[in-house]
C-alpha positions as CSV (number, residue, x, y, z in Angstrom):
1,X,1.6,-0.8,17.6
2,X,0.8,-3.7,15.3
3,X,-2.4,-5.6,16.3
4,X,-2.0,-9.3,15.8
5,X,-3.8,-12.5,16.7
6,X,-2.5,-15.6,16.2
7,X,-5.1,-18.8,14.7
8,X,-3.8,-22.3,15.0
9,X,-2.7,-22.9,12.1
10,X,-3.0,-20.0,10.2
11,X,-0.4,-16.6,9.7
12,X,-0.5,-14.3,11.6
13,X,-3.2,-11.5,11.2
14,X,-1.8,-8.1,10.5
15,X,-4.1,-4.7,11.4
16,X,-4.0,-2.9,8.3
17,X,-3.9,0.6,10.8
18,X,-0.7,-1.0,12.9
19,X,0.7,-1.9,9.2
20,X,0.2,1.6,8.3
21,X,1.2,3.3,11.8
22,X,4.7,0.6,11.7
23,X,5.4,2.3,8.5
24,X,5.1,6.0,9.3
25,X,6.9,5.5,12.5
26,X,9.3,2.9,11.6
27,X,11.7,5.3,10.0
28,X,11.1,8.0,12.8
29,X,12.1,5.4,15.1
30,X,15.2,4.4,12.5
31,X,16.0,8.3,11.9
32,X,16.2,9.5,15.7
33,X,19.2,8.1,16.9
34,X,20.9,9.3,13.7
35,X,19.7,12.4,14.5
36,X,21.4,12.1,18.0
37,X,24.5,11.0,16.8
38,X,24.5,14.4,14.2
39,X,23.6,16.4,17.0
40,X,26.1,15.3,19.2
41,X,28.6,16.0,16.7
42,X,27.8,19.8,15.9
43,X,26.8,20.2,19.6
44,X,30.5,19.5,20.3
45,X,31.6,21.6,17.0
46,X,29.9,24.9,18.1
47,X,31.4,24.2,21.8
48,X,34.5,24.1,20.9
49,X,34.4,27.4,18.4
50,X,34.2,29.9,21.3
51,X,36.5,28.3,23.7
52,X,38.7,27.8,20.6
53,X,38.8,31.3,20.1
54,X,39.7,32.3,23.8
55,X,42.9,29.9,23.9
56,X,44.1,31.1,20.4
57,X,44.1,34.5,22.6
58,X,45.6,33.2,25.3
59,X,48.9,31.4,23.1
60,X,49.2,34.9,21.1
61,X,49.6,36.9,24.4
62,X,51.9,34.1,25.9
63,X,53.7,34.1,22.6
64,X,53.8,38.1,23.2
65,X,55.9,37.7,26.1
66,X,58.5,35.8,24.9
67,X,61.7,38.1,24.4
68,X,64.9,37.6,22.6
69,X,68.7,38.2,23.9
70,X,71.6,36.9,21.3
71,X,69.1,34.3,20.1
72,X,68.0,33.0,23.1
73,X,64.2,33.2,24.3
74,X,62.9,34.3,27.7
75,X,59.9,34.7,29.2
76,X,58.8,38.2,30.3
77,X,56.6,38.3,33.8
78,X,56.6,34.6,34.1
79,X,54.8,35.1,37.0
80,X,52.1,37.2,36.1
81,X,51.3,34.8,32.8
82,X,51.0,31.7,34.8
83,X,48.6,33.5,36.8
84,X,46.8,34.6,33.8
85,X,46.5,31.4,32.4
86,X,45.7,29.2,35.8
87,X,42.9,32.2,36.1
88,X,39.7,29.3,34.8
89,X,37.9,27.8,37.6
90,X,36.2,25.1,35.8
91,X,38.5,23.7,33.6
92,X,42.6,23.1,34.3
93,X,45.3,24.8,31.7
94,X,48.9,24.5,31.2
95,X,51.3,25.8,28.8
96,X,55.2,25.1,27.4
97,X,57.4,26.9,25.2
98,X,60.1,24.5,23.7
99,X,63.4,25.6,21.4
100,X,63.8,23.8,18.1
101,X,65.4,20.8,19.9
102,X,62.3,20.2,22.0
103,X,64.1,21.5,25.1
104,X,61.4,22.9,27.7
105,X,61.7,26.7,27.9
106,X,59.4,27.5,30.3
107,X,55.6,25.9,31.7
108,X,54.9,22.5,32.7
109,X,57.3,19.6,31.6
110,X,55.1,16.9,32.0
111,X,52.7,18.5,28.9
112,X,52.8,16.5,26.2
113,X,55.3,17.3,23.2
114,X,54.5,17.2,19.8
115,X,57.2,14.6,19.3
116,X,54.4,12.3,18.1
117,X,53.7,14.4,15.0
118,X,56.9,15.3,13.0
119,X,55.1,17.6,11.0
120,X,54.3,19.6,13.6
121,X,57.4,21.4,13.1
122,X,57.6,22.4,9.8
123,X,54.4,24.2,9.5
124,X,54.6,28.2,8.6
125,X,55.1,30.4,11.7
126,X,52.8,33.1,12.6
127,X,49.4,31.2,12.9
128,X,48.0,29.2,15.7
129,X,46.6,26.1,15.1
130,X,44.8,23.0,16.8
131,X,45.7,19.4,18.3
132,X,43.9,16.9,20.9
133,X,46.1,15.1,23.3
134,X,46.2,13.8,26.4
135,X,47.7,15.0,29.9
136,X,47.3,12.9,33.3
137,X,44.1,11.2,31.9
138,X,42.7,14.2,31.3
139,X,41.7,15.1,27.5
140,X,43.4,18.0,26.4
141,X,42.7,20.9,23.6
142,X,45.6,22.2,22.9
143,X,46.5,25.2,21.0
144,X,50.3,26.3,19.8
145,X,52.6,28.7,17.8
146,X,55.6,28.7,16.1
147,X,57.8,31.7,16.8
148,X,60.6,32.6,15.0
149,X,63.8,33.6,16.5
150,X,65.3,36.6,15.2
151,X,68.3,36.2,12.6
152,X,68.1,32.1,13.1
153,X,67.6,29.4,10.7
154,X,64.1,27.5,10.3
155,X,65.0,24.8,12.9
156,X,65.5,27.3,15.8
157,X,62.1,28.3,15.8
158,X,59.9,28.4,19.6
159,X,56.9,26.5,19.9
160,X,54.5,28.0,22.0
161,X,51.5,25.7,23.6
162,X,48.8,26.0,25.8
163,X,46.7,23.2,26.2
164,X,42.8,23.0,28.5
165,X,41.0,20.2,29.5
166,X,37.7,20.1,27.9
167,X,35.3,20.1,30.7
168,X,33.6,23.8,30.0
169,X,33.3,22.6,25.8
170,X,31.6,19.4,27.5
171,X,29.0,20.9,30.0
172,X,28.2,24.0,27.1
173,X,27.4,20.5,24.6
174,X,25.2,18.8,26.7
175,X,23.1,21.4,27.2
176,X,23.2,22.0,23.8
177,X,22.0,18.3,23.4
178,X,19.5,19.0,26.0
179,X,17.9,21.9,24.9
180,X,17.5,20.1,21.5
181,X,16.3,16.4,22.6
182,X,14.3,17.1,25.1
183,X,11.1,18.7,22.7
184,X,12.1,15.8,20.8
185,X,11.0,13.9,23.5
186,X,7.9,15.5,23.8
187,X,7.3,16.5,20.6
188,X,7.7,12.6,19.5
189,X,4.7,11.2,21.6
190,X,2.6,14.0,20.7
191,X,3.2,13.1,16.5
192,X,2.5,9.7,17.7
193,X,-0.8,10.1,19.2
194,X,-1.4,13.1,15.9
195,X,-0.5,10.1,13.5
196,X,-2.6,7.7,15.3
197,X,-5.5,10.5,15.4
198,X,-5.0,11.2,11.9
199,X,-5.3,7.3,10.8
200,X,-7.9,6.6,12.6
201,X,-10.1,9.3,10.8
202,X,-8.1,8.4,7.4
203,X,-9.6,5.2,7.8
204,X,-13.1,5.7,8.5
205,X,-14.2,5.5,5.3
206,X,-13.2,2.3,5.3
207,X,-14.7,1.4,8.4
208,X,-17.9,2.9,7.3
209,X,-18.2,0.5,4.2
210,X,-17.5,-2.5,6.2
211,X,-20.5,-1.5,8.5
212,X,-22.6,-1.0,4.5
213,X,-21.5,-4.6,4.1
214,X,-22.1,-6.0,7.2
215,X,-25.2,-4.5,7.5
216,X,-26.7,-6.4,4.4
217,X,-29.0,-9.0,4.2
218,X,-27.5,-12.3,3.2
219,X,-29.6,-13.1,0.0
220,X,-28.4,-8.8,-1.0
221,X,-26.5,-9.4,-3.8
222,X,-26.8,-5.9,-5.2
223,X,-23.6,-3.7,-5.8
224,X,-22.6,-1.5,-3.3
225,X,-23.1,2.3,-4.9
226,X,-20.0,4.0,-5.0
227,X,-21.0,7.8,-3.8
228,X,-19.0,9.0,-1.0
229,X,-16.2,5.9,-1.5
230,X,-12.8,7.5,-1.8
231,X,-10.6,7.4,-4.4
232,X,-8.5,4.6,-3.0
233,X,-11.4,2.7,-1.9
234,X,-13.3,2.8,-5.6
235,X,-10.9,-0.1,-7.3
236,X,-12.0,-2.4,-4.5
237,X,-15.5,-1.7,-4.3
238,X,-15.8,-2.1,-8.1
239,X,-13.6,-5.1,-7.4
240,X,-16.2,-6.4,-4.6
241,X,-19.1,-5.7,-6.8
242,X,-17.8,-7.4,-9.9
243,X,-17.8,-10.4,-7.7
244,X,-21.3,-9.4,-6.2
245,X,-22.8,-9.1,-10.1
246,X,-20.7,-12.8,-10.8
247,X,-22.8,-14.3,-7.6
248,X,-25.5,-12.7,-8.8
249,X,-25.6,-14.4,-12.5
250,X,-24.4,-17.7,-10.8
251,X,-27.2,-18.1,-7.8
252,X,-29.9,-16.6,-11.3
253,X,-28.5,-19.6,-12.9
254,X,-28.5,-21.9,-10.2
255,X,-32.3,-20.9,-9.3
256,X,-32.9,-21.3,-13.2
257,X,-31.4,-24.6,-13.3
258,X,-33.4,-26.1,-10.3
259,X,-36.7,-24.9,-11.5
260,X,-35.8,-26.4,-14.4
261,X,-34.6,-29.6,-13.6
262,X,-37.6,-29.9,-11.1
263,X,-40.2,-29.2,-13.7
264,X,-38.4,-32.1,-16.1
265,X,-38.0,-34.1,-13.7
266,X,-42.0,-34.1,-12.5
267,X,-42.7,-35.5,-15.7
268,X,-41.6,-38.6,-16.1
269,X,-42.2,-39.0,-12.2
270,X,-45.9,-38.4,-12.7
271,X,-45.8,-40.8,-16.1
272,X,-44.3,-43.5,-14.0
273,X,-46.7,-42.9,-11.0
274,X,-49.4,-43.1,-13.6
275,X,-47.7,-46.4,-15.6
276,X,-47.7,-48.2,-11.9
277,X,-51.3,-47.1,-10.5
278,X,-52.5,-48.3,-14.1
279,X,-50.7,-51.6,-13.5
280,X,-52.0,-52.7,-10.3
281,X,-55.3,-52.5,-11.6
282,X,-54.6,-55.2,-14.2
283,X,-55.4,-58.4,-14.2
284,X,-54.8,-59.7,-17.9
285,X,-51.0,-60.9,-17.6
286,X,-50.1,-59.3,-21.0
287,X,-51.4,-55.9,-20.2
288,X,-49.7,-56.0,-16.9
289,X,-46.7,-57.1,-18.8
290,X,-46.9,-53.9,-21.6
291,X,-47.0,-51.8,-18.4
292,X,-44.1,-52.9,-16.5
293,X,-42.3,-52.6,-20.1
294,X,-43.7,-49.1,-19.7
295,X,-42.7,-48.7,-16.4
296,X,-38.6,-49.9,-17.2
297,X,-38.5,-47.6,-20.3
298,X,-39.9,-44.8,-18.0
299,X,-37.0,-45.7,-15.7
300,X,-34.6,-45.2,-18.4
301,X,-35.9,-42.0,-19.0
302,X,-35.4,-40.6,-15.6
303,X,-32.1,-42.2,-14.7
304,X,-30.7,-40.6,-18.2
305,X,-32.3,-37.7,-17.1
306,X,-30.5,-37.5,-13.6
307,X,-27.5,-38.7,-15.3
308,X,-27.3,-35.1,-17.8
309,X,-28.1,-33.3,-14.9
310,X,-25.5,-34.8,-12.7
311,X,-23.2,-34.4,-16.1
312,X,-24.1,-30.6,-16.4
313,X,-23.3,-30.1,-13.0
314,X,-19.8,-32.0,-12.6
315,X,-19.2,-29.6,-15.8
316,X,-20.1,-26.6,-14.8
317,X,-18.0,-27.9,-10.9
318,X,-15.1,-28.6,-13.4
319,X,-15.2,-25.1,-14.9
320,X,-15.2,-23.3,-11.4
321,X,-12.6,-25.6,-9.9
322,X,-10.6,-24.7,-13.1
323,X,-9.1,-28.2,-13.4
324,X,-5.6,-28.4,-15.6
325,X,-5.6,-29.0,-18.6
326,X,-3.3,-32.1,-20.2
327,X,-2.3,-32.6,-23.3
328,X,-4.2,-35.9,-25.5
329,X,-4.1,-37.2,-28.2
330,X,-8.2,-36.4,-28.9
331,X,-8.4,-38.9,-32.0
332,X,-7.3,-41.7,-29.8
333,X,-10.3,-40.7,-27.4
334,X,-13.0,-40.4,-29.8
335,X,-12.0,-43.6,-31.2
336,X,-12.2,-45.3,-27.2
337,X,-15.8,-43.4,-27.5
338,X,-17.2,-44.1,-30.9
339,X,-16.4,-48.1,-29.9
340,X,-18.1,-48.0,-26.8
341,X,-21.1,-46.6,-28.8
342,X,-21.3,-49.4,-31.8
343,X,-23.5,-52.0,-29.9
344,X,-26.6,-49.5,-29.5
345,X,-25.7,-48.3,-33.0
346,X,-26.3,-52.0,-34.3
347,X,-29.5,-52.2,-32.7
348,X,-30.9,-49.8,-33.9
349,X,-29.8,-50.3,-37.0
350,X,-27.6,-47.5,-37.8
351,X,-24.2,-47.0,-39.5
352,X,-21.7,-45.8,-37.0
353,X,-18.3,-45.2,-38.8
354,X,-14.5,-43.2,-37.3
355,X,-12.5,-41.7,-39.9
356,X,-8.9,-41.9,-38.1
357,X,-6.7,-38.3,-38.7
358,X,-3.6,-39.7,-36.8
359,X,-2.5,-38.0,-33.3
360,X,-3.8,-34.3,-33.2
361,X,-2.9,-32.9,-29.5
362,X,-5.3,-30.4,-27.5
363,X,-5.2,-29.6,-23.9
364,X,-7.4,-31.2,-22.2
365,X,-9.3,-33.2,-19.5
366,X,-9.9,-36.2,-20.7
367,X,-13.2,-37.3,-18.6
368,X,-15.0,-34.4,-19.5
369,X,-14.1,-34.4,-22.9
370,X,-15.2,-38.2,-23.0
371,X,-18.8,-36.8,-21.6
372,X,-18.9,-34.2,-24.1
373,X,-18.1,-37.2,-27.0
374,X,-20.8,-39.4,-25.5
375,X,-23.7,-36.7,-25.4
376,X,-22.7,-35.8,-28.7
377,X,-23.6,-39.4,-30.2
378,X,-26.4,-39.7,-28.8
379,X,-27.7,-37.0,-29.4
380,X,-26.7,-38.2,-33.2
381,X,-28.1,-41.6,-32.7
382,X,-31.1,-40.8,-31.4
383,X,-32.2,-38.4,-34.1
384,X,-30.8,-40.9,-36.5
385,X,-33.7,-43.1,-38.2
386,X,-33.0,-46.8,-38.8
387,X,-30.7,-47.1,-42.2
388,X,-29.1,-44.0,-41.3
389,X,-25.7,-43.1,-40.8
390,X,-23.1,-41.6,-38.1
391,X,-19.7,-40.6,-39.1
392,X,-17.2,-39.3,-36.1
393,X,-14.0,-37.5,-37.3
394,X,-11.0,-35.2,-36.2
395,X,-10.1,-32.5,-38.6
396,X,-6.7,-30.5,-38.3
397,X,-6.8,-27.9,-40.5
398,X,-3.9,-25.2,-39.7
399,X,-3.8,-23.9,-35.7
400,X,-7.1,-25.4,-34.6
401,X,-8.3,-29.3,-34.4
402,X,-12.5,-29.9,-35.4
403,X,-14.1,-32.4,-34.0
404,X,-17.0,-33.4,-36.5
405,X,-20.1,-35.8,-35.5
406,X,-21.8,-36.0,-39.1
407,X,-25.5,-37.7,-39.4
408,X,-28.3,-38.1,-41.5
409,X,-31.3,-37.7,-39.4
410,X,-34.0,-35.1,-40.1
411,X,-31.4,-31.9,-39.9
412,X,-32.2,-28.7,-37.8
413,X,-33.1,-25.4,-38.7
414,X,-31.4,-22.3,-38.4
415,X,-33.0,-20.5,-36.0
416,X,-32.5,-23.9,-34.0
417,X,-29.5,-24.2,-34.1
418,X,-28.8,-21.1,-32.2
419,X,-31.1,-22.6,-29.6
420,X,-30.6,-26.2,-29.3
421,X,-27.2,-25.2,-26.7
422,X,-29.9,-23.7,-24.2
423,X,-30.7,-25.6,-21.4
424,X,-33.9,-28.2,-22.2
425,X,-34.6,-26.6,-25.3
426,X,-35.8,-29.3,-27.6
427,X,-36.3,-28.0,-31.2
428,X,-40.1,-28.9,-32.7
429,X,-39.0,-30.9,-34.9
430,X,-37.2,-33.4,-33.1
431,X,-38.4,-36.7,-33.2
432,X,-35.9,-38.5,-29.9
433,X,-37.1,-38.6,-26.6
434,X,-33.5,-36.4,-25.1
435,X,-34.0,-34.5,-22.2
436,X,-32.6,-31.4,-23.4
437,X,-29.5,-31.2,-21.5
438,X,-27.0,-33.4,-23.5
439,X,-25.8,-30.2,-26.0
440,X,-26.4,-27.9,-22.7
441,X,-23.5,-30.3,-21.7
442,X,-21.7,-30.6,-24.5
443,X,-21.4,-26.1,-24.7
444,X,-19.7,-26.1,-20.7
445,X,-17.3,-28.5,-21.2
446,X,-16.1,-26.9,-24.4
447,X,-16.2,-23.4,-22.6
448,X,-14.0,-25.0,-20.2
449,X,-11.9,-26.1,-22.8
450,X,-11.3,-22.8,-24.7
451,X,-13.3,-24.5,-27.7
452,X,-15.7,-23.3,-29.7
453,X,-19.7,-25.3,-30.2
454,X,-21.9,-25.5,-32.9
455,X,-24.6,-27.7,-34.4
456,X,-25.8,-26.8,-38.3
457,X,-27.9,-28.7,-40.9
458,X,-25.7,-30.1,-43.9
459,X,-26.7,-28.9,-47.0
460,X,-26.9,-31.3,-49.9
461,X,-28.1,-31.7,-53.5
462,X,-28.1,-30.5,-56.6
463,X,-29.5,-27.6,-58.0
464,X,-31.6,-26.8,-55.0
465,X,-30.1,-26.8,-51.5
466,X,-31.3,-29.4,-49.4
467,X,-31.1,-30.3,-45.5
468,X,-30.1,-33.7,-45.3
469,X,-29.5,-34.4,-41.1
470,X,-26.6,-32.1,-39.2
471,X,-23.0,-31.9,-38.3
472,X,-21.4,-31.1,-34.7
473,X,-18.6,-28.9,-34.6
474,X,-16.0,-28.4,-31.6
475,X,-13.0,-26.0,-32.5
476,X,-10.2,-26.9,-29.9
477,X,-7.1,-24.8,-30.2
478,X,-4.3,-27.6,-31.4
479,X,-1.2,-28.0,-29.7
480,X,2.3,-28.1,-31.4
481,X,4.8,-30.9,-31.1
482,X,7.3,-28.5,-30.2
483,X,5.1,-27.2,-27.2
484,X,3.7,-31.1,-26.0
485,X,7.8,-32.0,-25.9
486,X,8.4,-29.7,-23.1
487,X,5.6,-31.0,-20.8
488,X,5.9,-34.4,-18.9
489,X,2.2,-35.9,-19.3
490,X,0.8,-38.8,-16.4
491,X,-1.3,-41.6,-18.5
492,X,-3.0,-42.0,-15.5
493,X,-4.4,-38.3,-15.1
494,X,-4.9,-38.8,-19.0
495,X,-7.5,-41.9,-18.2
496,X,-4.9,-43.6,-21.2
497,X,-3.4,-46.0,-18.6
């Protein structure tokens, strides 16, 4: 019933109709031979009832003959009642009558007494009740009587018995069992193959959207219209087409983000295919000198330019792969960053400072937040003029830990600063050579991060509000003492070994 096909080294694969059809069957299957057993039982219970009745009859009329002279019983027409009750032709009966002593009467002596059951004597007189017992193998029913004896005390009562074998109350319950397993036994294969019927249409509507599926072309990315899906069906398919509208915006992106990087990346391939043509037609060693310089810085260009693209696409990897997050001390690694940053600071003549806060925990990853540091000075530095300065700092104020990269370069306005986060966008009045990418960067890996990003022009002076260069804001949620004790943290997956 259940379809399976094993795959090395893979589970099992289960049919979702055998799932279905095991579970509709599976308690049939449990249920039946319950039902056999109950039927047994009452099969035997309304056997018995009329057979019952007939040997109650036949101990009242044997307790009918019994007469009575000076207290002591006889039998009347002995004869004639053993006849009566050896009359059955299917099944063998026998009979006693025994004194209050147990002393046989009349009947067969080798029937069992009800010596067995001490009780049996005390019971009221006048009404004939039931025992089972057992009489030269043979299972016996066996019905009796107490008879009083006139003018004699309780213990000289007559007990009268006539016992059958059961054969007659066995045949009459089989076919009772027969007549009522054997539709079972056809009416069970036909629910089967109804059940099986009635899943395989149930589940054509499934089958029908698998063939819409299938039947798409690969680069389809549309959602699948929900008309004519059932009720059951409609949670996936909005399900499936969430993920279709996700793909969607991710391939849009993806298409965006090559046509981007191609077009920024043509540039500075056709300025150094220019800078080279131009310097194999010199011949003045100086000249040829000023365009190899060209050439290099040209080369810088590019390779920082492949170097923010490979950056915003390990970021945007990171964000899919959803990497754990660590807990860090993020002071500690903006200092490790802001020193590796103070030798190009120096030449160009600028003031890099770090204003320590202490340890202020976040979860994070610590590469990618070292990435998102390093694009955020340079993108300081290289707006920075000569004489200028750079301040990095951690800010805890209540639930939430700011990291600020202050600097006095020309500022941004505010329409910009809702922009400058877009991939390549490169505000007018920017005076660096970036590429665009570094605060495209800096955005993803604080979306990873559960931060907030924002870039805005510091406002100085007095009197009159003036822009004097910009600060960079990330909002990382902070994380409690209380809640880094509880968690175990590996320098090494830290990057603080």
């Amino acid at each position: 019933m259940r379809s399976l096909r094993k795959k090395e080294g893979t589970d099992a694969e289960r049919s979702l109709f055998g799932e279905i059809l095991d579970w509709m069957l599976a308690p049939l299957l449990f249920v039946w031979p319950i039902s056999i057993a109950f039927t047994h039982y009452f099969a035997n219970t309304v056997a018995s009832f009329p057979y019952d009745q007939l040997l109650r009859e036949r101990v009242a009329v044997l307790a009918r003959q019994l007469s009575f002279d000076e207290g002591r019983a006889q039998l009347r027409a002995a004869t004639t009642v053993q006849a009566f009750l050896r009359s059955d032709e299917i099944d063998n009966i026998y009979f006693h009558i025994l004194d209050g002593t147990g002393k046989l009467l009349a009947g067969d002596s080798e029937l069992p007494a009800p010596s067995a059951q001490p009780g049996l004597w005390l019971r009221d007189s006048g009404e004939v009740s039931f025992r089972d017992d057992e009489y030269r193998g043979q299972a016996l029913r066996i019905a009796y009587l107490h008879v009083s004896v006139p003018g004699a005390s309780l213990d000289r009562r007559i007990l009268v018995e006539v016992g059958e074998t059961t054969e007659k109350r066995s045949q009459l319950a089989n076919r009772i069992m027969t007549s009522v397993i054997v539709p079972q036994l056809v009416i069970i294969p036909l629910a089967v193959v109804l059940v099986w019927f009635g899943l395989s249409q149930g589940l054509r509507p499934l089958t029908r959207l698998r063939d819409r599926i299938e039947a798409r072309r690969e680069a389809d990315l549309s959602p699948i219209a929900l008309r004519r899906v059932p009720e059951e069906l409609r949670p996936l398919t909005e399900a499936f087409n969430s993920m279709l509208s996700r793909m969607h915006r991710n391939v849009e992106a993806q298409r965006r983000f090559i046509a981007d990087a191609a077009h920024q990346m043509r540039t500075p391939l056709t300025g150094l295919k220019t800078q080279a043509q131009l310097a194999i037609r010199e011949s003045d060693p100086e000249q040829l000198r000023h365009a190899l310089q060209l050439i290099l810085l040209g080369v810088d260009r590019a390779s920082h330019l492949v170097d923010q693209l490979l950056a915003l696409a390990r970021a945007e990897a990171s964000g899919g792969a959803q990497h754990a997050l660590l807990p860090l001390d993020i002071d500690q690694l903006l200092r490790e960053s802001v020193e590796t940053w103070v030798v190009r600071a120096l030449d160009k003549g600028i003031d890099l400072g770090y204003e320590a806060a202490g340890e202020v925990l976040v979860e994070g990853h610590a590469f990618l937040l070292r990435e998102m540091i390093n694009n955020l000075l340079d993108n300081a530095l290289r707006h920075t003029p000569a004489g200028g300065r750079v301040t990095a700092r951690i800010v805890a104020p209540g639930d939430f830990a700011v990291l600020e990269i202050e600097d006095s370069g020309s500022g941004i306005s505010d329409e910009d600063s809702l922009k400058v986060f877009d991939r390549f966008y490169r505000a007018e009045s920017s005076a660096g050579d970036g590429s665009g990418l570094g605060l495209a960067i800096v955005r993803e890996i604080a979306e990873l991060h559960r931060a907030a990003a924002s870039l805005r022009p510091n406002m100085r002076g007095v009197g009159e509000q003036q822009a004097i260069g910009c600060t960079a804001r990330i909002v990382f949620p902070i994380l409690r003492q209380t809640e880094f004790r509880s968690l175990r943290v590996d320098p090494v997956q830290t990057g603080f070994a």
